[in-house]
Steps between C-alpha positions, in 0.01 A plus 500: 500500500633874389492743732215761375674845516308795576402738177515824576306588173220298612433741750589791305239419224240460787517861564496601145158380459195597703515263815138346458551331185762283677208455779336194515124626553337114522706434816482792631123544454453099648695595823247818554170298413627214781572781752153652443343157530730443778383838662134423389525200717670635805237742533249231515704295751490776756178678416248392740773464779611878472916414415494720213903550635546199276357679145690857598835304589484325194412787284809655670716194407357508167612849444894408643450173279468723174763736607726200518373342235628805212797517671590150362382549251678763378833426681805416322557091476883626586383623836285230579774245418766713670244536840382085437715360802465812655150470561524101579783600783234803634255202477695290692575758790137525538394157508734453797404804675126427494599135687682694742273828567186403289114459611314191548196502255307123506794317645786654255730739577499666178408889516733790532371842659653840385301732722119440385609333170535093472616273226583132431909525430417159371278693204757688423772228487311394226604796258853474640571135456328523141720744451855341591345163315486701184850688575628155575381280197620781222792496624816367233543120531215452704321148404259327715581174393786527722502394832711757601272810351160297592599469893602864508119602342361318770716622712363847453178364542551320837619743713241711445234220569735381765457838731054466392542194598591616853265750580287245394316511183490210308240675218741760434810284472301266233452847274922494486524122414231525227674850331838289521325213309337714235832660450730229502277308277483789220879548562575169371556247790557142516170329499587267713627715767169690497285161482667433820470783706120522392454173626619511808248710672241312290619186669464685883155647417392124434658387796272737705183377320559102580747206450275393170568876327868431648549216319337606175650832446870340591467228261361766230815707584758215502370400152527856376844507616613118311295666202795778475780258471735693639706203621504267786681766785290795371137298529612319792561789718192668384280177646741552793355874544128393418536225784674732734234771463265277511593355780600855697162669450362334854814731612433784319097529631618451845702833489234735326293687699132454636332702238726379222374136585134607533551689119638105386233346648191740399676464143457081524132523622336789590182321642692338775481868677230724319470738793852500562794472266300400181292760577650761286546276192104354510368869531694600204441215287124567557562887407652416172211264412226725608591750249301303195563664148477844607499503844322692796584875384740737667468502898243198480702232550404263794815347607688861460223714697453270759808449600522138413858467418772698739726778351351438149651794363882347570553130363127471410446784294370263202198437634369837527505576044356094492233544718395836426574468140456170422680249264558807257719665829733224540530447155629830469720500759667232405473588126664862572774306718587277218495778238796607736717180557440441131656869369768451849605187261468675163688748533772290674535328181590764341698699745811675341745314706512206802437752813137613333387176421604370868356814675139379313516129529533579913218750462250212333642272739377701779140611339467125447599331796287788716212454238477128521539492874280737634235410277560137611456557817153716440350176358669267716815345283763635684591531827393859677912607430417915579627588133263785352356549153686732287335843521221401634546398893571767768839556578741847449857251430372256271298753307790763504709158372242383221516876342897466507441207312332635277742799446802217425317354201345874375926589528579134314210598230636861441865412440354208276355735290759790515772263391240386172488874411846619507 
């Protein structure tokens, strides 16, 4: 791999034209109409209750979000290549400060105060570890193939989800692993190697579930592994792992925490505890069913008004368009989140040079490992994980986060087309 050098005309020619028609209006204008519907929501959530705080505070956030959001855009890639590990150190220092000094919020020490303000440092590791991925990957010589170069990219990945892992927030830390699999995978890494590391925690979720699941998903995974015929030391030690993981997972559940085991366990059957730790996941499941084709119309929406399902405006915001709005709500939810993972990848293929098209692979990573999850968990196929929607769910740092996403692939679309006019 060549190292991509910098072109300075590219960002000359930029500013020779009129900066809009290097804007990319149909992600831009997607990101706004899922705020709105986001803020739409919200405001339903908290109506009846009197919490409007929640719809003014994101508002606010919305505001800073945008703000953010041009200044990526329009940033030079220089700077944000220059600033990449920059950012991941700042990251870094965070992440350990909020385990030493941080607040407690539902068991995980993972909020940082300055004065009034909070924020998740463990949102905004997100943009620096992207960022140092990217900074990493382009780099001359680079090739994922290696061992070498692959154990370093997951090296910058694992510290980060190392410290999360402290405070502790498992849902968090999976967002890390699944934007280091999306990017490893479009970076061109050994099969194999990725096949494994997949299957591992594959193998531990079906040890939680029963000895029969166990059994089956092992076996699946040993075959996939012979299928690969990487040789007898490589396949062997990969059944090795799958045993040992296997095996370790009665380990691993003894050290989580209370709640983390009654999230597991309300993920595996919700009925055994409907008024207790299923509780959640039943009320929502009936919220998104209620809806019908067009749903209940704005601020009718049983489940929401009444107070049926906790905190509905935070991990369970996708209720509130299904039932209100029906079928045609979550369809466009999801259809306006896919519109975005699907031009996050488009443009990433065909980024000017290796840093672009890693800075929007980790971006679609993230929309679609956040979309996927917290919708699973609204309808009951995922564990309850606290991972928001995109946009949508209340929150200052992962909304402030989601609009710097947005800005790094608006930046990777304007250089695109800059460097096809000059």
């Amino acid at each position: 791999m060549q190292h991509i050098a910098f072109d300075d005309t590219v960002e000359y020619s930029s500013h020779k034209r009129p900066m809009m028609e290097l804007f990319d209006w149909s992600v831009f204008l997607v990101a706004i109409m899922l705020v709105a519907i986001g803020l739409i929501s919200i405001y339903s959530a908290t109506f009846d209750i009197k919490m409007s705080v929640y719809f003014t505070k994101q508002l606010q956030y919305a505001a800073v979000g945008m703000t953010v959001m041009f200044a990526l855009a329009f940033m030079p890639e220089r700077w944000l290549s220059i600033t990449a590990f920059g950012s991941y150190g700042l990251s870094i220092v965070l992440l350990i400060a909020v385990i030493l000094i941080g607040k407690t919020v539902y068991g995980s020490k993972s909020w940082l105060y300055l004065g009034p303000v909070g924020f998740q440092p463990s949102e905004l590791a997100k943009i620096g570890t992207l960022l140092a991925l990217a900074e990493f990957i382009s780099r001359k010589g680079v090739d994922l193939r290696t061992i070498r170069d692959m154990t370093t990219t997951i090296a910058i990945v694992a510290l980060p989800v190392a410290l999360i892992m402290l405070e502790p927030d498992f849902g968090s830390a999976s967002v890390f692993v699944a934007m280091l699999f999306g990017v490893m995978l479009w970076a061109g890494v050994d099969l194999f190697l990725l096949f494994v590391v997949v299957s591992a925690p594959l193998i531990v979720v079906s040890a939680f579930v029963g000895k029969v699941w166990f059994y089956s998903i092992a076996s699946i995974c040993t075959l996939g592994a012979i299928f690969f015929k990487r040789g007898v030391v490589a396949t062997a030690l990969s059944i090795v792992l799958f045993i040992g993981v296997g095996f370790s997972s009665s380990y691993v559940y003894g050290v989580l925490k209370p709640h983390q085991k009654d999230r597991i366990l309300s993920f595996l059957d919700p009925e055994t505890d409907p008024r207790g730790k299923g509780y959640n996941v039943i009320q929502s499941v009936m919220a998104v069913g209620s809806g019908g084709l067009t749903g209940k119309g704005f601020l009718h929406g049983t489940q929401t008004q009444l107070r049926y399902i906790p905190k509905q405006w935070t991990d369970f915001i996708f209720c509130v368009p299904t039932e209100e709005f029906g079928f045609v709500g979550g369809v466009m939810v999801i259809g306006l989140l896919g519109i975005l993972i699907f031009r996050a990848i488009a443009i990433a293929s065909i980024a000017h040079n290796k840093f672009s098209a890693v800075m929007c692979i980790g971006v679609a990573s993230l929309l679609l490992f956040h979309t996927l999850v917290n919708i699973g968990m609204a309808i009951g196929l995922f564990p309850v994980m606290g991972i928001p929607l995109p946009f949508l769910s209340a929150g200052g740092s992962s909304l402030v986060v989601n609009f710097a996403s947005v800005g790094l692939l608006l930046n990777a679309y304007r250089l695109r087309q800059a460097k096809q006019r000059t």
